[in-house]
N, C-alpha and C positions, 0 to 999 in steps of 0.2 A: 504494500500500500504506500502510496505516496505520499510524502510529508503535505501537501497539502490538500489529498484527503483525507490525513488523518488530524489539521487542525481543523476542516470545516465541519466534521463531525462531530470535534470536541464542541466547537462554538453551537455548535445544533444540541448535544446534550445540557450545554450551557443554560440555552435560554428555555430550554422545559425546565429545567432546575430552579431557574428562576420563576418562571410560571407558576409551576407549583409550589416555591415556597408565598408565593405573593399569595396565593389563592389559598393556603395555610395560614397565610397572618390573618387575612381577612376573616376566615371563620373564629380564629382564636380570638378576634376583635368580635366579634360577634358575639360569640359565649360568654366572652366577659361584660357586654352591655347586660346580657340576661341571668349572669351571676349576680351582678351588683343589682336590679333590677328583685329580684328573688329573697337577698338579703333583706331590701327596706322588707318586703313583704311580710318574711317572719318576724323582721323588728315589731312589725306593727300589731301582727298577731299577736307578739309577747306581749306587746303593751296593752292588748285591748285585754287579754288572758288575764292578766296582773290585774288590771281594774276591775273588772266583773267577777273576781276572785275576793278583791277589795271591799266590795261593792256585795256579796251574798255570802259572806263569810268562805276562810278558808280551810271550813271541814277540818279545820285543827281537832286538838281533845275535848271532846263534850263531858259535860258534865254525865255521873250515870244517871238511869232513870231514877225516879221516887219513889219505884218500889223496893232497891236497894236496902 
């Protein structure tokens, strides 16, 4: 093979490599919007959990019954 068939192929495996890591970042960009995204979520779950927890007692230790 000739030296410069065998740069035009590198430069051809080149730019899929690039391709594909570009179209790898973007995904990972993406996942990460719907990481962060997913995070507030259960933030907010916790918080609403915690208040309505707050808010209707939290099933701590009851007192026993009166027939005790």
């Amino acid at each position: 093979m000739s030296l410069e068939l065998r740069i035009v192929e590198l430069e051809t495996r080149q730019a899929f490599q690039d391709d594909t890591i570009q179209a790898l970042n973007d995904m990972v960009f993406e996942q990460n919007k719907v990481i962060d995204r997913l995070q507030l979520q259960v933030a907010e779950l916790i918080k609403r959990y915690e208040d309505m927890v707050g808010q209707y007692g939290g099933g701590g230790e009851e007192p026993p019954p009166p027939h005790y």
